[in-house]
DOKETOR-62250 format. One record per residue: x, y, z of N, C-alpha, C in turn; residue number from 1. Coordinates in steps of 0.1 Angstrom, whole numbers, always signed. Last residue first. Example, Ala and Ser with C-alpha at 12.3 -4.5 7.8 and 13.67 -1.06 7.14 Angstrom:
rec n_u: +128; n_v: -22; n_w: +71; ca_u: +137; ca_v: -11; ca_w: +71; c_u: +129; c_v: +0; c_w: +79; pos: 2
rec n_u: +132; n_v: -57; n_w: +78; ca_u: +123; ca_v: -45; ca_w: +78; c_u: +132; c_v: -33; c_w: +78; pos: 1
END
This chain:
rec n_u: +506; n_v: -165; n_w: -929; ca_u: +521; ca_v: -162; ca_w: -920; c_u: +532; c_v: -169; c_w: -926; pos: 158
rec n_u: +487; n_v: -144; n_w: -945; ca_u: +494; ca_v: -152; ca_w: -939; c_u: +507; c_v: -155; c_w: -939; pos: 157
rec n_u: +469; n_v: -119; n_w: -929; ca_u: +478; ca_v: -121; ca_w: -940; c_u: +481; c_v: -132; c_w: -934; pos: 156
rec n_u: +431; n_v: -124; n_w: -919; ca_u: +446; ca_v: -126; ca_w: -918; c_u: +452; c_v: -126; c_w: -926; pos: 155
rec n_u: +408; n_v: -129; n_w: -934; ca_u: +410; ca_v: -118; ca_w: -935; c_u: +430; c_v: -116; c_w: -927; pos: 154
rec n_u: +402; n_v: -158; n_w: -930; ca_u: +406; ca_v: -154; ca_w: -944; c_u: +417; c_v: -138; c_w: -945; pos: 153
rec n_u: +397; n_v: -154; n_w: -902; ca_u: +403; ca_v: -165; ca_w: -910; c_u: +412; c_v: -160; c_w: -918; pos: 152
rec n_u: +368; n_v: -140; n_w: -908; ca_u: +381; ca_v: -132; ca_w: -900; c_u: +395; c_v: -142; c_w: -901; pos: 151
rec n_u: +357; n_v: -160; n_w: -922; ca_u: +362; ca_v: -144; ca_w: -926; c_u: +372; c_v: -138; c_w: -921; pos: 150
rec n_u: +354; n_v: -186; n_w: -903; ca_u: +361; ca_v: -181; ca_w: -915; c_u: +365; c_v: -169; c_w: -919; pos: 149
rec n_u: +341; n_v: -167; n_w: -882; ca_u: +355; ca_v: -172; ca_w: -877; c_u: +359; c_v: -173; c_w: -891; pos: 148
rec n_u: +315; n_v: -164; n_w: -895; ca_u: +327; ca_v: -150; ca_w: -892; c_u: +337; c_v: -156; c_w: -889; pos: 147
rec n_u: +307; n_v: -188; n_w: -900; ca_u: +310; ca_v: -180; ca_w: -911; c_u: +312; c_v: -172; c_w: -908; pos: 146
rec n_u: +305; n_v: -192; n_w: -873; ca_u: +313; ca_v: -200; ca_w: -880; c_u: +316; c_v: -193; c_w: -891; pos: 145
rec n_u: +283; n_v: -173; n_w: -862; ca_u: +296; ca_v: -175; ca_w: -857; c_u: +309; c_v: -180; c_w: -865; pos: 144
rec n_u: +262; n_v: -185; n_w: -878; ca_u: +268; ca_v: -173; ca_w: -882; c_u: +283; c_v: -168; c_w: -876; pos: 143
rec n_u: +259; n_v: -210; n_w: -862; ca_u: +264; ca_v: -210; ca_w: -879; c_u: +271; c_v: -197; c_w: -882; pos: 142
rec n_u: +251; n_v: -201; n_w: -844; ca_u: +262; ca_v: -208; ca_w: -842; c_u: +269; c_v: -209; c_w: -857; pos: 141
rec n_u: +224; n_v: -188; n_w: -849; ca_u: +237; ca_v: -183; ca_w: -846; c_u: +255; c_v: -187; c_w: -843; pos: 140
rec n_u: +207; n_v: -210; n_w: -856; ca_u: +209; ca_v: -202; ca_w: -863; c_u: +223; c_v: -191; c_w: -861; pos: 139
rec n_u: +190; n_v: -211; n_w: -832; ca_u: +196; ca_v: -219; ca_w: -835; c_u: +203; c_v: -216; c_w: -850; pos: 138
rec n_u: +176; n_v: -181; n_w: -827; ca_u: +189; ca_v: -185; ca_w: -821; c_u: +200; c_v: -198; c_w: -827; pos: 137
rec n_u: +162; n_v: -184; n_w: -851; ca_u: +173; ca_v: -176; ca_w: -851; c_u: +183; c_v: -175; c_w: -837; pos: 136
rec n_u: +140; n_v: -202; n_w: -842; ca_u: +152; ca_v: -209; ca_w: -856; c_u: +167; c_v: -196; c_w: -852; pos: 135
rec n_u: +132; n_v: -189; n_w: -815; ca_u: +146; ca_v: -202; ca_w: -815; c_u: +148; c_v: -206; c_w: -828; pos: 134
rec n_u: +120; n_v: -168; n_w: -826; ca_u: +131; ca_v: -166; ca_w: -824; c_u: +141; c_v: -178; c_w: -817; pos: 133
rec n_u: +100; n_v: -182; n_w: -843; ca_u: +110; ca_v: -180; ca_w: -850; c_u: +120; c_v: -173; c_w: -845; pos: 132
rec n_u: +86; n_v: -190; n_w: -819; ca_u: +93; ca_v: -204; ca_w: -829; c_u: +103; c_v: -200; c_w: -836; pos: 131
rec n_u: +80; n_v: -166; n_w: -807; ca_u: +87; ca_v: -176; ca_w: -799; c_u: +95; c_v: -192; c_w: -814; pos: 130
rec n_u: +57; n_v: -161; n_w: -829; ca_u: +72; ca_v: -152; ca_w: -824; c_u: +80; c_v: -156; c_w: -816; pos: 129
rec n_u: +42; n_v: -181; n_w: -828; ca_u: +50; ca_v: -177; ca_w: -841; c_u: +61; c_v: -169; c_w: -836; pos: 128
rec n_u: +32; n_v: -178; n_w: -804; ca_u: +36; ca_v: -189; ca_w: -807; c_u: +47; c_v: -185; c_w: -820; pos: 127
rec n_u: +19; n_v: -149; n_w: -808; ca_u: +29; ca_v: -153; ca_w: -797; c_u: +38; c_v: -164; c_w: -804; pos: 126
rec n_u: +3; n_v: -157; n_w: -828; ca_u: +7; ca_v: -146; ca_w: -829; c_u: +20; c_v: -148; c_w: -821; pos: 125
rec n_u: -17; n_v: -171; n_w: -815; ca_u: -10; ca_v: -177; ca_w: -826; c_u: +0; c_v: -169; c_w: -827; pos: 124
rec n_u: -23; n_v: -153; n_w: -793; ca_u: -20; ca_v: -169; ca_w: -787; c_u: -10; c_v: -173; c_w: -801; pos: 123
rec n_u: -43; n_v: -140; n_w: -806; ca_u: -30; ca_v: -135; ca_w: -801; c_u: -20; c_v: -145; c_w: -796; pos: 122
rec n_u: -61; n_v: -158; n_w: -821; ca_u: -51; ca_v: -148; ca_w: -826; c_u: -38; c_v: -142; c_w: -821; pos: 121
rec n_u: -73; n_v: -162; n_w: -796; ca_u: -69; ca_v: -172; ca_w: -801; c_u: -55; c_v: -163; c_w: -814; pos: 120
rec n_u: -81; n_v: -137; n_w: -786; ca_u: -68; ca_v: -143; ca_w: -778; c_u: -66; c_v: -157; c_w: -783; pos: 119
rec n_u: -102; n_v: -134; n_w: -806; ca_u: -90; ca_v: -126; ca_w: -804; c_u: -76; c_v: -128; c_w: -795; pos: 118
rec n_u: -120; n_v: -152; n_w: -801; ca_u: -109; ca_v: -155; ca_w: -810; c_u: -98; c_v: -140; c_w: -815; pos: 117
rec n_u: -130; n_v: -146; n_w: -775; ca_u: -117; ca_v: -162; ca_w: -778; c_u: -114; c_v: -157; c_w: -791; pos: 116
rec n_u: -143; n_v: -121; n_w: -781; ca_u: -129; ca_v: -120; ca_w: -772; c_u: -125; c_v: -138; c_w: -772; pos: 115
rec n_u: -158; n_v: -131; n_w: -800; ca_u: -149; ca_v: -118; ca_w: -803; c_u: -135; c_v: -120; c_w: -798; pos: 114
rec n_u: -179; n_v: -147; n_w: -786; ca_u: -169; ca_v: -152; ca_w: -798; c_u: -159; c_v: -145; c_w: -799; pos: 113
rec n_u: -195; n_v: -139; n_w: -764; ca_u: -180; ca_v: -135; ca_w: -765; c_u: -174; c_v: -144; c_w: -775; pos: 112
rec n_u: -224; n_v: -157; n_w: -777; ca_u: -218; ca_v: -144; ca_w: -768; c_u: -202; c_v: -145; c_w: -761; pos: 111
rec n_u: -226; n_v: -175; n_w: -809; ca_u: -223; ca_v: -177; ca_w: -793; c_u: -220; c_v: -162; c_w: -786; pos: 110
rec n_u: -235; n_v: -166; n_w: -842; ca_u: -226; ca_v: -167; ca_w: -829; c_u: -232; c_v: -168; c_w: -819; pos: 109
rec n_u: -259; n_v: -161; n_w: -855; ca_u: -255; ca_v: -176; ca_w: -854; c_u: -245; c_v: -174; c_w: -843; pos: 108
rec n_u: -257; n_v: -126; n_w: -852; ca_u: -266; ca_v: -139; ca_w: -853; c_u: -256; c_v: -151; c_w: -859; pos: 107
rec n_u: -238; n_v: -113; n_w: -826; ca_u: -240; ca_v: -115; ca_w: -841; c_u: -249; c_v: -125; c_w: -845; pos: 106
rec n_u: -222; n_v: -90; n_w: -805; ca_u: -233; ca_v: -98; ca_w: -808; c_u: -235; c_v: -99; c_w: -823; pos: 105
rec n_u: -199; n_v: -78; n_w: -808; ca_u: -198; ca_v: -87; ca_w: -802; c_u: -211; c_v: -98; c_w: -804; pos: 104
rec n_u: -191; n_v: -66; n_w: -847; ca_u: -197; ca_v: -65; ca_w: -831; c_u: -198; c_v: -79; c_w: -827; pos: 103
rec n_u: -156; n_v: -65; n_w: -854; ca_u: -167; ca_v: -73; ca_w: -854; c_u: -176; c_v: -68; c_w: -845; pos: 102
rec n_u: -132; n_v: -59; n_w: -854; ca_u: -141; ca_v: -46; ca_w: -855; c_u: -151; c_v: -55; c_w: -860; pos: 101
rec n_u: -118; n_v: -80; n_w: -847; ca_u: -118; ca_v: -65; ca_w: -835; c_u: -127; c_v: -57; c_w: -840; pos: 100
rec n_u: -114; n_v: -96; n_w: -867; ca_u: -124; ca_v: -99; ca_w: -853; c_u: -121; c_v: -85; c_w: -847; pos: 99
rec n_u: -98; n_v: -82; n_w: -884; ca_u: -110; ca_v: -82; ca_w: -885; c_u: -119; c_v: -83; c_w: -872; pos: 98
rec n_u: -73; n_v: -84; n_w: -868; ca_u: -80; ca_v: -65; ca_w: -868; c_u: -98; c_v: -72; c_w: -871; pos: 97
rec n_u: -68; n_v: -109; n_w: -870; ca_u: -69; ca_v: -103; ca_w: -855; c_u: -78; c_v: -88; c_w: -856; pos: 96
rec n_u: -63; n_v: -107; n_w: -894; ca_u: -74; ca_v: -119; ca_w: -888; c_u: -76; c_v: -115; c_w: -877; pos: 95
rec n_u: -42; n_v: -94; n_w: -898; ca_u: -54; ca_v: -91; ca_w: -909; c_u: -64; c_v: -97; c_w: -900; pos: 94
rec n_u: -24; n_v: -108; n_w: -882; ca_u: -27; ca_v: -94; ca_w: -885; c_u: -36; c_v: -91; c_w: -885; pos: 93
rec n_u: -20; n_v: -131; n_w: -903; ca_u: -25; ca_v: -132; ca_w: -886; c_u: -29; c_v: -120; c_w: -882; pos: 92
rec n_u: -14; n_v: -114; n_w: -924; ca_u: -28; ca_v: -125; ca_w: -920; c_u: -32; c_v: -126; c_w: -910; pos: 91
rec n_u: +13; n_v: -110; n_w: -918; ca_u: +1; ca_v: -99; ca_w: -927; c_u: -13; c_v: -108; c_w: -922; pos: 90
rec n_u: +27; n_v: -133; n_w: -911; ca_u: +19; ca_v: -123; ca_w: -901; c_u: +12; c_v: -112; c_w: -906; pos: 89
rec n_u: +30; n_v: -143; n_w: -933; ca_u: +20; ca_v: -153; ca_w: -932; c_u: +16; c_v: -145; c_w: -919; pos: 88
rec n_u: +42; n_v: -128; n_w: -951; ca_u: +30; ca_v: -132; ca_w: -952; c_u: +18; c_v: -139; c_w: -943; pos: 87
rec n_u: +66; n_v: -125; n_w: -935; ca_u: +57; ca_v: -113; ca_w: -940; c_u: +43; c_v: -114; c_w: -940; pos: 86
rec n_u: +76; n_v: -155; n_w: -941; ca_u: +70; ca_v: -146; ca_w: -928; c_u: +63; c_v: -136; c_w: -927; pos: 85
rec n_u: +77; n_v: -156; n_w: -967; ca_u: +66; ca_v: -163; ca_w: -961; c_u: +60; c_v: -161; c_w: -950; pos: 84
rec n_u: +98; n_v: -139; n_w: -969; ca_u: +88; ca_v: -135; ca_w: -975; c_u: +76; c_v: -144; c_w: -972; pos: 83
rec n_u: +115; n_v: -150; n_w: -958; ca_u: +113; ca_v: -137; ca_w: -952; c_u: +104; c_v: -132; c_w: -960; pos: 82
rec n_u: +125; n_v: -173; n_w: -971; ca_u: +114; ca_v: -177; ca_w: -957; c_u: +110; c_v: -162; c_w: -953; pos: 81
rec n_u: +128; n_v: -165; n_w: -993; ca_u: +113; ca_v: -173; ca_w: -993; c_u: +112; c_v: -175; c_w: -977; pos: 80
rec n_u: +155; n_v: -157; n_w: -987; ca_u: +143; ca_v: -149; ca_w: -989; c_u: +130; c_v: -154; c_w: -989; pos: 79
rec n_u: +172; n_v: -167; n_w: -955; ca_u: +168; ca_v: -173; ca_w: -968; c_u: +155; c_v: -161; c_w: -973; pos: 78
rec n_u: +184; n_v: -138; n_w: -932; ca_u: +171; ca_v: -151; ca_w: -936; c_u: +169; c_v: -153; c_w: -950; pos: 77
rec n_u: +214; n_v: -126; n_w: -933; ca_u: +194; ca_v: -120; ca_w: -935; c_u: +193; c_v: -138; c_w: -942; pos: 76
rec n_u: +242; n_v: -102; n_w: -929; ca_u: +229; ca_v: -118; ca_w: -925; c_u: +218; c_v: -115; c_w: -929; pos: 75
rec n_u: +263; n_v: -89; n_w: -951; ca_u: +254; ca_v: -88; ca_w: -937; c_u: +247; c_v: -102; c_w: -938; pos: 74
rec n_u: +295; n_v: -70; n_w: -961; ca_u: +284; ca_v: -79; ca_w: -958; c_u: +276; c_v: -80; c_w: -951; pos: 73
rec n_u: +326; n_v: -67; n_w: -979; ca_u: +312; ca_v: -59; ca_w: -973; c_u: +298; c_v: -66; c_w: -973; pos: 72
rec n_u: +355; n_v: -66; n_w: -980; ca_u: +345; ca_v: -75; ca_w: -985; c_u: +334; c_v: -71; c_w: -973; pos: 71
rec n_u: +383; n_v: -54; n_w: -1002; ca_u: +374; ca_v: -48; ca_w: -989; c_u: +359; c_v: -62; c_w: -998; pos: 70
rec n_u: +414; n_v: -56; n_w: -1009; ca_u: +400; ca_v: -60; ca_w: -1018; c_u: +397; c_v: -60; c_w: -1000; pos: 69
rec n_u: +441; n_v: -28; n_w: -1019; ca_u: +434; ca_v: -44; ca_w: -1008; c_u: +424; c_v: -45; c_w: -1016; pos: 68
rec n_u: +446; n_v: -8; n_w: -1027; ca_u: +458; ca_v: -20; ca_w: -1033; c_u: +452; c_v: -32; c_w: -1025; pos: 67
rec n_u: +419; n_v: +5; n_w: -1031; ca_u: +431; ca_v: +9; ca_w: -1034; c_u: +438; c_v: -4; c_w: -1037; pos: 66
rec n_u: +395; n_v: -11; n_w: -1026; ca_u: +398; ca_v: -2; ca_w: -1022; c_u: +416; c_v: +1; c_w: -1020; pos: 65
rec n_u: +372; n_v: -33; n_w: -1047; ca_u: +384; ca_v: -27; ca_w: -1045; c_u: +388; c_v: -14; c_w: -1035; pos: 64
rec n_u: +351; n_v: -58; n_w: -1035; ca_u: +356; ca_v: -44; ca_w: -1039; c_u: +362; c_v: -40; c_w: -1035; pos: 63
rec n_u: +324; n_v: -79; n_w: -1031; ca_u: +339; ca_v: -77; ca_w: -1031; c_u: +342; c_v: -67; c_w: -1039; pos: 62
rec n_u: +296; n_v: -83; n_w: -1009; ca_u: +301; ca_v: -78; ca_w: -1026; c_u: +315; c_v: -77; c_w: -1021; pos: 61
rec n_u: +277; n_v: -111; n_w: -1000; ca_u: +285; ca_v: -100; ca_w: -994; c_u: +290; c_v: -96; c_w: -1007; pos: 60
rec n_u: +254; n_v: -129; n_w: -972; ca_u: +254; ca_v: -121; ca_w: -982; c_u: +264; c_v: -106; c_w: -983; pos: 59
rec n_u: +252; n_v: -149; n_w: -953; ca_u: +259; ca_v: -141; ca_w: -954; c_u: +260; c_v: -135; c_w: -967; pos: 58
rec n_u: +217; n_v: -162; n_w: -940; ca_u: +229; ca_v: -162; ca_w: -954; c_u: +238; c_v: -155; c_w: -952; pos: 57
rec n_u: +213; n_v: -186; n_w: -911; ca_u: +218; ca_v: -171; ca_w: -916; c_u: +226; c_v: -174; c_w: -931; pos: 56
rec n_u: +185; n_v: -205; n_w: -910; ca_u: +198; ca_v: -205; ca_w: -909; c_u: +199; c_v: -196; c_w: -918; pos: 55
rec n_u: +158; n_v: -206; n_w: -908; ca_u: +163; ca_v: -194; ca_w: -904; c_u: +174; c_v: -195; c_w: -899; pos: 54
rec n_u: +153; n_v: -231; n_w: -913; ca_u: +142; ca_v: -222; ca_w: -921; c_u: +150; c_v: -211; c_w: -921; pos: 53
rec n_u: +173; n_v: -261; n_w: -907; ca_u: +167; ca_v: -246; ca_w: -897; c_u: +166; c_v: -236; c_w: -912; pos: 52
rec n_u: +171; n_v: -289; n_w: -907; ca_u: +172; ca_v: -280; ca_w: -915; c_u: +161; c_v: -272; c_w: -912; pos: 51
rec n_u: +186; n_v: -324; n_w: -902; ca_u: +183; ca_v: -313; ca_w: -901; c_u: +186; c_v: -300; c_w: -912; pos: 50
rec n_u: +200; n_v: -343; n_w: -916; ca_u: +187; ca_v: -346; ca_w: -910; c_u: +182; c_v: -335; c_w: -904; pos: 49
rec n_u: +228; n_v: -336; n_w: -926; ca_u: +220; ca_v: -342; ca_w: -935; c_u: +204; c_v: -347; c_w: -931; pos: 48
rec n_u: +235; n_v: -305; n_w: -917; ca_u: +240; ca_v: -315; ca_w: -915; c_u: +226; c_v: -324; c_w: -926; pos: 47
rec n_u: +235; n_v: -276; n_w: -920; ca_u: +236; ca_v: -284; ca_w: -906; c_u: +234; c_v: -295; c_w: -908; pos: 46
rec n_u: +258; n_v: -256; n_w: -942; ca_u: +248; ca_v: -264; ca_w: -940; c_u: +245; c_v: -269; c_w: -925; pos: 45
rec n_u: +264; n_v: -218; n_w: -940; ca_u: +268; ca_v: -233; ca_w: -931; c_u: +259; c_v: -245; c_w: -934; pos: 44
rec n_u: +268; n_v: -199; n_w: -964; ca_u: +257; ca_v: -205; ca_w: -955; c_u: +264; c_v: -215; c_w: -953; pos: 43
rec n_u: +275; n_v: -171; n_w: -987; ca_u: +276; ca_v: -180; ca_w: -981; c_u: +263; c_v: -182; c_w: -966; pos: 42
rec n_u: +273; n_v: -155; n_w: -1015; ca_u: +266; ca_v: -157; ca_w: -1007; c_u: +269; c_v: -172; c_w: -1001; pos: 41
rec n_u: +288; n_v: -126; n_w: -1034; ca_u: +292; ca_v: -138; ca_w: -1025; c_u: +275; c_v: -141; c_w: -1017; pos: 40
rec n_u: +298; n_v: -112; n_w: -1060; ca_u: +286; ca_v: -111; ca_w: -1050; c_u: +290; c_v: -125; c_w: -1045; pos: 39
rec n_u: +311; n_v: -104; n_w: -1082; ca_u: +316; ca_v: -99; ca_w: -1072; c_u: +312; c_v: -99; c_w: -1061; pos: 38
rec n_u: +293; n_v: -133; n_w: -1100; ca_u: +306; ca_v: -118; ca_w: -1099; c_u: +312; c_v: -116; c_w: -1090; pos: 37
rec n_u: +287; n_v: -152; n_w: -1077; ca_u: +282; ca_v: -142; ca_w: -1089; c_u: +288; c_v: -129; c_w: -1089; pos: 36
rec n_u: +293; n_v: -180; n_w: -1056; ca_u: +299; ca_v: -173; ca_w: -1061; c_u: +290; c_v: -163; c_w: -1078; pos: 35
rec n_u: +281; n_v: -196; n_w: -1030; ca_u: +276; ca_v: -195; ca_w: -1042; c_u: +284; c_v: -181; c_w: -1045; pos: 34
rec n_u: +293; n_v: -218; n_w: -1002; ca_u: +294; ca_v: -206; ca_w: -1010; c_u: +289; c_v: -205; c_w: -1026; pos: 33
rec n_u: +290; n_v: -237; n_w: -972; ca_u: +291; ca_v: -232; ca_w: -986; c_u: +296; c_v: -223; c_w: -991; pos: 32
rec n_u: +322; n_v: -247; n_w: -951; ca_u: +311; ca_v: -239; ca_w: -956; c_u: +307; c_v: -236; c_w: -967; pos: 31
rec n_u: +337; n_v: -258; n_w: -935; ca_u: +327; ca_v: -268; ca_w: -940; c_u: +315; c_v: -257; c_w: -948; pos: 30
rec n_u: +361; n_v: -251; n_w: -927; ca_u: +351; ca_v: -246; ca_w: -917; c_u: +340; c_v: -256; c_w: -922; pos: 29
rec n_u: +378; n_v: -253; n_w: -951; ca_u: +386; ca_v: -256; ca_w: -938; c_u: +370; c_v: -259; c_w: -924; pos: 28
rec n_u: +366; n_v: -240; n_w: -970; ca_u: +365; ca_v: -254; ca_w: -971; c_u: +371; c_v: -260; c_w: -958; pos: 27
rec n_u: +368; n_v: -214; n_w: -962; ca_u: +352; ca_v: -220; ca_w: -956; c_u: +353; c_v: -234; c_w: -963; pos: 26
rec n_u: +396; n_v: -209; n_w: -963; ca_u: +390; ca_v: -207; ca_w: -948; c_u: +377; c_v: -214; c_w: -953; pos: 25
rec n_u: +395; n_v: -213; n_w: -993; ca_u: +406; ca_v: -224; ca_w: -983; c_u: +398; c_v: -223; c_w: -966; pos: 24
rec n_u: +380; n_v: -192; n_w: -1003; ca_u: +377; ca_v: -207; ca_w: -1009; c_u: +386; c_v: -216; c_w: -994; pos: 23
rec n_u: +397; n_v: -168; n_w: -990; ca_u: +382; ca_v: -174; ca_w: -988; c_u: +379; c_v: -183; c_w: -987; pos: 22
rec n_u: +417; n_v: -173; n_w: -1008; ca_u: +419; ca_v: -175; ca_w: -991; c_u: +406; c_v: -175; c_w: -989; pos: 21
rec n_u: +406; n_v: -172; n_w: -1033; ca_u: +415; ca_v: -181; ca_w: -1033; c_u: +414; c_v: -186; c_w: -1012; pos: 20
rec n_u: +395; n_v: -141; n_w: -1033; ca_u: +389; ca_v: -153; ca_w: -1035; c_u: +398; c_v: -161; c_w: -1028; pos: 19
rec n_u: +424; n_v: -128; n_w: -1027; ca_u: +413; ca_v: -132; ca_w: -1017; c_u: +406; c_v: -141; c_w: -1019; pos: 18
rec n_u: +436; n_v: -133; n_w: -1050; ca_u: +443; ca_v: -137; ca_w: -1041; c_u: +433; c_v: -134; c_w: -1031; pos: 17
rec n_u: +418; n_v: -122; n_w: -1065; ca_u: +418; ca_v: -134; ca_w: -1071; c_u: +427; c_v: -143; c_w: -1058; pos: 16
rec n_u: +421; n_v: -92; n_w: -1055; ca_u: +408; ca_v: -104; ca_w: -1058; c_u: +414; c_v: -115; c_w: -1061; pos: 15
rec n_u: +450; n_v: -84; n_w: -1041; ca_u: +441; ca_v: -82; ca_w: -1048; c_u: +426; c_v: -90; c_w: -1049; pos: 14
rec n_u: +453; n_v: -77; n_w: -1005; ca_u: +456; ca_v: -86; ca_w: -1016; c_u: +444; c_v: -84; c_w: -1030; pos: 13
rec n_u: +450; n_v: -76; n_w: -977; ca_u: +459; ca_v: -68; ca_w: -979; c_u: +461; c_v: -77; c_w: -994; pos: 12
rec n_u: +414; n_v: -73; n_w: -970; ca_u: +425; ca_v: -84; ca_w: -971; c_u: +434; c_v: -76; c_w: -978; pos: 11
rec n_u: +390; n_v: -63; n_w: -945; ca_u: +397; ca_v: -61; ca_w: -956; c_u: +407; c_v: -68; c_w: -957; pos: 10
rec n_u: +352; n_v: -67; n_w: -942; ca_u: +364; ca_v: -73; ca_w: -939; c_u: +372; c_v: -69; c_w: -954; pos: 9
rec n_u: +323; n_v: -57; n_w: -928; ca_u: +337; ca_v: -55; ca_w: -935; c_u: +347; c_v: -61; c_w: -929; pos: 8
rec n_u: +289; n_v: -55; n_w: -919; ca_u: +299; ca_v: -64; ca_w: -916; c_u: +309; c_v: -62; c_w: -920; pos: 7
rec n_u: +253; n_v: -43; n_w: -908; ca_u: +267; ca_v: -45; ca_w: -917; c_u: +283; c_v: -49; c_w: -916; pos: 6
rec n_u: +227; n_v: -61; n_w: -902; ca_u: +237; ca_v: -54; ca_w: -899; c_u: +251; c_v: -53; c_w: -904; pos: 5
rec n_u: +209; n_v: -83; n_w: -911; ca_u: +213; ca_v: -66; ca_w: -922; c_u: +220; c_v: -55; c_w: -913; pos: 4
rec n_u: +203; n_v: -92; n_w: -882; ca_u: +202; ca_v: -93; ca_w: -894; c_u: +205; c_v: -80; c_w: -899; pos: 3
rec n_u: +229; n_v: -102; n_w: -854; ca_u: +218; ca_v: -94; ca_w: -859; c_u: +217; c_v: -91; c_w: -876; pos: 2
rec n_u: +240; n_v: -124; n_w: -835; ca_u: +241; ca_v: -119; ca_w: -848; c_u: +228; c_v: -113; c_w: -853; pos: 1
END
């Protein structure tokens, strides 16, 4: 599951008769849901001792399209964690350029400080990119689940 990729689901039923099959498929699956107007934002919890940074929100609007209700959506990372991320590789960033336009010789420094702590930078750099693509693998099972609901929901029933 790829983030802010876009997602549609239509249900042959007005709103109130979709809400309704929604609420049943993600109480059937275990799933939250915060309901604001016509804005949906659901998320799988993982349980009471765990808790992945970069478990997927489903974020989605409900709207009319003729005699159905069309529900239009995508994934994307809790926002404090996609804004901690930003941040916290603006830095690493920032820390890596500085040392690069350091000269190599410097008073109080040791000869090649530059190059350790530029492959210390890059070393962190890696590490971070490896950590946060196992939250988002661990993270996909959830997203799974909150599409099986949808597509769930999105069945007339029988």
């Amino acid at each position: 599951m790829l983030w802010f990729c876009p997602y549609r689901f239509t249900y042959d039923a007005p709103a109130h008769r979709t809400r309704r099959q929604l609420t049943e498929a993600f109480d059937q699956q275990g799933i939250d849901r915060s309901v604001s107007g016509d804005t949906l934002k659901i998320t799988r919890p993982m349980g009471p001792f765990f808790r992945n940074s970069w478990n997927p929100v489903f974020v989605a609007d409900l709207s009319r399209a003729g005699n159905s209700t069309r529900l239009s959506g995508y994934f994307r990372p809790h926002a404090a964690v996609l804004a901690f991320t930003v941040v916290f590789l603006g830095m690493q960033l920032w820390w890596l350029w500085t040392a690069y336009q350091q000269p190599e010789l410097r008073p109080g420094y040791q000869p090649g400080w530059r190059a350790e702590e530029i492959r210390f930078n890059l070393q962190f750099i890696g590490m971070f990119f490896v950590i946060t693509t196992i939250g988002w693998l661990a993270g996909i099972p959830n997203a799974r689940r909150i599409l099986a609901a949808l597509r769930q929901s999105a069945r007339p029933p029988a």
